[in-house]
Each structure stands twice: as C-alpha cells, then as structure tokens.
C-alpha positions in Angstrom: -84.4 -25.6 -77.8 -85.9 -27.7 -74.9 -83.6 -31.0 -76.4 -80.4 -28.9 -76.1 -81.3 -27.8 -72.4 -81.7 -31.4 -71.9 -78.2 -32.1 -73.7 -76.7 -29.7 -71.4 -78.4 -30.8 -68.1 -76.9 -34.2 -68.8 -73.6 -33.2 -69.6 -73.6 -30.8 -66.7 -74.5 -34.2 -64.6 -72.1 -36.2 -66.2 -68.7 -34.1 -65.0 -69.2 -35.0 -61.7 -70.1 -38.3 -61.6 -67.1 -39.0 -64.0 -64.8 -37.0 -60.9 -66.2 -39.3 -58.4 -66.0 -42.6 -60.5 -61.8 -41.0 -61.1 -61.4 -40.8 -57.2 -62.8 -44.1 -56.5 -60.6 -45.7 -59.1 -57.8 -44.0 -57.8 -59.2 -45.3 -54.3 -59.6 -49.1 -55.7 -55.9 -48.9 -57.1 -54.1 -47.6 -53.8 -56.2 -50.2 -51.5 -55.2 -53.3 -54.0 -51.5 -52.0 -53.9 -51.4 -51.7 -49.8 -53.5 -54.4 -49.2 -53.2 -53.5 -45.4 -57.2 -52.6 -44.2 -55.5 -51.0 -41.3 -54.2 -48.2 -44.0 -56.1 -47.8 -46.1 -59.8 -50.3 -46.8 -61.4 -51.1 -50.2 -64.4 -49.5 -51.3 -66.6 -52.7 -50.4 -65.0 -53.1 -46.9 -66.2 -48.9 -46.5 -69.2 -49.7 -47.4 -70.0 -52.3 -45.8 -68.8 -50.6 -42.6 -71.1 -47.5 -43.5 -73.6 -50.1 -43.9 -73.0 -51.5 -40.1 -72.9 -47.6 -38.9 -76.6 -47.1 -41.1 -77.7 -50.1 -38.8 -77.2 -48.7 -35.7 -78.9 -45.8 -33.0 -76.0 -44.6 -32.2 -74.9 -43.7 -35.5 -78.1 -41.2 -35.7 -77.7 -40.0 -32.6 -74.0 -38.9 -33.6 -74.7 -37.6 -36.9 -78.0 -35.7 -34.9 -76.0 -34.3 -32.9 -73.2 -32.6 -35.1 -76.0 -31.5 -37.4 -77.7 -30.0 -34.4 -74.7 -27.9 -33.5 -73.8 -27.4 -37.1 -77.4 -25.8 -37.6 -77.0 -23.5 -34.1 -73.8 -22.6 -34.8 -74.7 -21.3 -37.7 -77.6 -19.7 -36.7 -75.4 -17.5 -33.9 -73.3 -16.7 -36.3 -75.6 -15.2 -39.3 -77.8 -13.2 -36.4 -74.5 -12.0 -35.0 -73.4 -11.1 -38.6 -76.6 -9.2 -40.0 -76.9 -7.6 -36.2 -73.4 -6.2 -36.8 -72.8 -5.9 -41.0 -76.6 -3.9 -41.6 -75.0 -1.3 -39.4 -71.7 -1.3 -40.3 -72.9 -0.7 -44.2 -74.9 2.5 -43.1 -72.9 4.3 -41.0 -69.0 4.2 -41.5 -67.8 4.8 -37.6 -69.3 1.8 -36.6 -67.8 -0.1 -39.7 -64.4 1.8 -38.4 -65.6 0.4 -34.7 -66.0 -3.0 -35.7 -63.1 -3.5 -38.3 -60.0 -3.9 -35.8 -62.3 -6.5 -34.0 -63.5 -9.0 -37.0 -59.6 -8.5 -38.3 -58.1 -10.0 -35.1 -60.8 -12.6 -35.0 -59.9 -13.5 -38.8 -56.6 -14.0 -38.3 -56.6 -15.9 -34.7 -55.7 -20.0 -35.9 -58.8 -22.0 -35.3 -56.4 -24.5 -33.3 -55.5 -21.6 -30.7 -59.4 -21.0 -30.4 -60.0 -24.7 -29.8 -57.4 -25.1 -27.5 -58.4 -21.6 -25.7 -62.2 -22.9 -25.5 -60.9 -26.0 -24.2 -59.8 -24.1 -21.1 -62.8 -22.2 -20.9 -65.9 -23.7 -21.8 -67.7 -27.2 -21.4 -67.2 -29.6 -23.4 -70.7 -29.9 -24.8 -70.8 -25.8 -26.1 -67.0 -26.1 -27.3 -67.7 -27.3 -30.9 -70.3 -24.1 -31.4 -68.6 -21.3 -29.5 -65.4 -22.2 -31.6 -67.3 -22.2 -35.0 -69.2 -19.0 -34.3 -65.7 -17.8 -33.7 -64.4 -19.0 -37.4 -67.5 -18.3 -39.3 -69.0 -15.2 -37.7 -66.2 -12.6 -39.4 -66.6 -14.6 -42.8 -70.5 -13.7 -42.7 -69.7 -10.6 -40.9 -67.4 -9.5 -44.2 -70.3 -11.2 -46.9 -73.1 -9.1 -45.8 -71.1 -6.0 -45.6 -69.5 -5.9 -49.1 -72.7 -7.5 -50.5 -75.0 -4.4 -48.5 -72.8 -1.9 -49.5 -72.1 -2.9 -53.2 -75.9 -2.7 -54.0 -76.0 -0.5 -57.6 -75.5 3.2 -56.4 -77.6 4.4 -59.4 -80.6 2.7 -58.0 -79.7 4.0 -54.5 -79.7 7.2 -55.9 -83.1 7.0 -57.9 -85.2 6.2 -54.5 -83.5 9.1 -53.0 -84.9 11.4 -55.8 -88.2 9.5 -55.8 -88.6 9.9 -52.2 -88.9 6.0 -51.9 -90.4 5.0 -48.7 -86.9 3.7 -46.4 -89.6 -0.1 -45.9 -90.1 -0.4 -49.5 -85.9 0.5 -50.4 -84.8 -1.9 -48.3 -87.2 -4.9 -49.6 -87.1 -3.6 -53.1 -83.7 -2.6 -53.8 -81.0 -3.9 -51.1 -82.5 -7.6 -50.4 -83.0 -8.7 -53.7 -79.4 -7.1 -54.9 -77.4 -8.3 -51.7 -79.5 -11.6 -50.8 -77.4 -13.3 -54.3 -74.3 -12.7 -52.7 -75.4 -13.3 -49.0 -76.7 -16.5 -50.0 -73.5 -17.6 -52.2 -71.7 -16.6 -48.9 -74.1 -18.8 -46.8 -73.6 -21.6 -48.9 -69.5 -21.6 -48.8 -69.2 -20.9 -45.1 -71.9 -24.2 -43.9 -69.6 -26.6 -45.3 -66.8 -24.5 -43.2 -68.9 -25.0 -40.3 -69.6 -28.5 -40.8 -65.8 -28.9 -41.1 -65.2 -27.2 -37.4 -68.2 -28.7 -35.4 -66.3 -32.1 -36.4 -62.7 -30.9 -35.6 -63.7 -29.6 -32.3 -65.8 -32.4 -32.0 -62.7 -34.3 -32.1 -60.7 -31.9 -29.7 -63.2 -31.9 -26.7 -64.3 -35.5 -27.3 -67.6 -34.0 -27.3 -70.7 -36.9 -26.7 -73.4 -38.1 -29.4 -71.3 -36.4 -32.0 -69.4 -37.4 -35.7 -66.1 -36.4 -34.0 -66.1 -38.5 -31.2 -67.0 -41.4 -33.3 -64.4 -41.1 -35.3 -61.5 -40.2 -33.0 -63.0 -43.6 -31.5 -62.9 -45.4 -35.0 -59.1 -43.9 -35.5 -58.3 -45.7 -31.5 -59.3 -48.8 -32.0 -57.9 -48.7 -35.6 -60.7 -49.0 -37.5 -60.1 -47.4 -40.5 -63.0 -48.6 -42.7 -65.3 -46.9 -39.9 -63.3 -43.7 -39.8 -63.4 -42.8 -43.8 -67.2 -44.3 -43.7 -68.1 -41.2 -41.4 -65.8 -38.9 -43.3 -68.3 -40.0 -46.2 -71.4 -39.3 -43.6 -69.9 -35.4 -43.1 -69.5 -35.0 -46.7 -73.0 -36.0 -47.9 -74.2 -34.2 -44.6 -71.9 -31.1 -45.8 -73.1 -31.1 -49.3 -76.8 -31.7 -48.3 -76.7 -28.2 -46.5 -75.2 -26.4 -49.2 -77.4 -27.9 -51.7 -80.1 -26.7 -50.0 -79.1 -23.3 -50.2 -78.2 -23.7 -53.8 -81.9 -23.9 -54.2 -82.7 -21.2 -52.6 -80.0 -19.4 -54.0 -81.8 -20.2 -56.9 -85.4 -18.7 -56.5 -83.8 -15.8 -55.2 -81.9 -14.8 -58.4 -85.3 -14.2 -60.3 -86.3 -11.6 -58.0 -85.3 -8.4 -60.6 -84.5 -5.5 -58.7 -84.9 -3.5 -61.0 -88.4 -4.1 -62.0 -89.3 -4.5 -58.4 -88.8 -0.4 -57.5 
C-alpha cells in the first residue's frame, strides 16, 4: 500500500517536470531559429543573466520590495474582505448594501484603475491601492459563498442543541468555510503578484520587479527581462505553495466530529 503511494507521488511529480522540460524545448527551438538575443535569448544566456541579477543588491532590494507590497496588499485586502463578507453572510440587507458596490468594482478594467491611481496617488502606494482594488471583490465574493454554503443541516442541529454562538462559529463555520477561503486565498496571491508588477511597471515605482524590468525592456535587454519574469513566477508560486500547505492541515479538521 505504502509502495503504490510512493508510485503515485512520483508520477504526480513527474507531469510537471515533463511540462516544464516541453516549454523549455519549445524555448530552445524558437531561440535557435531567431537567433536574434534582442528577441528572444537562449536558456543559457537567461540564466546566466538571472545569475548576474542573483549577484547583485539591487536585485533583492527589487524583488523585497514587490514581495513587500505583494504581502500588504494582500493583507488590506483579506481584512477588508472578512470585515465586509462575515456580515454580509448573516444578515441579507447588508449583503443587498454591499452587492451594487463589489459589482462595479469587479467590473472596472484594472488599466482604468491604474491609470485613475496614477492621477491620484503617489507613486510609491499606487501598486497596492490598485491591487486591493482588483483583489478585494474576489476575496470579498470567496468568503461570502464559502460562509454561507456551510452544510445547513449542521447549522440547524446547533440551533436545536442550543450550541454556544463561540463554539458554532469555531466548530462548524471555520473548519467548513476555511477549505474554500484558503483555495480562494491561494488563486487570488498569484493575481496579486501579477498587479503589484503591472502597476509596478505603470508608476515606475522604485526598488521594485517592475521597474527593473520596464528598465531591462529600455535598454533592450531581453535576457534580463524574461530572467525577472522567471523571479515573479518562482516568487508567485512560492506564495501559493505556501498556502497549499496550509490548505492542507486545514482539510483534516472534520466538522463534523468537531460539534
């Protein structure tokens, strides 16, 4: 039994790795065909560039930097979302209340709200005040469907028990929503990750992954450019593999037996 969790461990392991080796084939092939650096580098010329950027100060203090607002975006955002969504799940007018607002906030294109912020904020806040925007109606909707689809048979049983309100809310509606919060967590960091870096790039914010690269793509150095698109992609798949994890733990938490 333990062998064929192994077997399927390493077979689990093995689709991935066999994706990336496909793309960097792919990327081998297309470099040797346009042989122009410029366009499009080799994987060795990347890598050495990433290399170069691994080397240098300024490089961390980038990559800080867009984690840093990556990590208080975020944090806005969720507060914002549970202050609003907990609520919202309990009492329908202010679900009613709020619904117009998260709608319109859904549907605004993230370039008008970068451009908007541009004309409104500094320079320095712009990447997080335009995430929050984007992320805060996604997290917003998460915790409200996940709150409100807790199993209505269980809700009803600590009614007719007379379970304490405390020990409802612990027992029953954070170990049935927190799944679905933390799926919803883990989808909307790489999201964030995604705008810090695009309104990085907008508002040529300092000590930031955008910046560097909208300097790497002015002085043409392509090699540079995909090098820190790598760096937001490991730093993008770092954050949601850390949730994964916890995502993990907190599926064996049985409602169920808990009440």
């Amino acid at each position: 039994m333990k062998g064929g969790g192994r077997a399927v461990k390493v077979v689990s392991l093995l689709y991935p790795l066999i994706t990336v080796g496909l793309v960097f084939a792919v990327w081998a092939v297309a470099a040797y065909a346009v042989d122009l650096p410029i366009v499009l580098p080799t994987i060795g010329e990347t890598f050495r560039g990433l290399g170069e950027l691994l080397a240098s100060a300024d490089f961390y203090a980038a990559a800080g930097g867009t984690l840093l607002r990556t990590l208080i975006g975020f944090a806005i955002s969720l507060i914002l979302a549970l202050t609003l969504a907990l609520p919202a799940a309990f009492f329908k007018p202010v679900e009613k209340l709020l619904a117009p607002l998260v709608l319109i906030s859904r549907a605004v294109p993230t370039m008008s709200v970068i451009l908007l912020c541009l004309l409104w904020v500094s320079n320095r806040i712009l990447p997080v005040v335009v995430s929050v925007f984007i992320v805060f109606p996604v997290l917003y909707t998460t915790i409200l469907n996940a709150v409100q689809g807790v199993d209505e048979k269980l809700k009803q049983m600590s009614r007719i028990y007379n379970v304490p309100r405390a020990r409802t809310a612990v027992k029953l509606y954070i170990p049935q929503s927190m799944p679905s919060i933390l799926s919803g967590v883990q989808s909307t960091l790489g999201l964030m990750v995604k705008l810090i870096i695009a309104a990085e790039v907008m508002s040529n914010t300092a000590r930031s992954i955008g910046q560097s690269m909208s300097l790497a793509q002015m002085y043409l150095e392509t090699d540079v450019l995909i090098a820190y698109t790598l760096v937001a992609i490991v730093l993008s798949a770092a954050l949601e593999g850390i949730v994964a994890l916890i995502k993990k733990y907190a599926l064996r938490w049985n409602c169920a037996g808990n009440i």
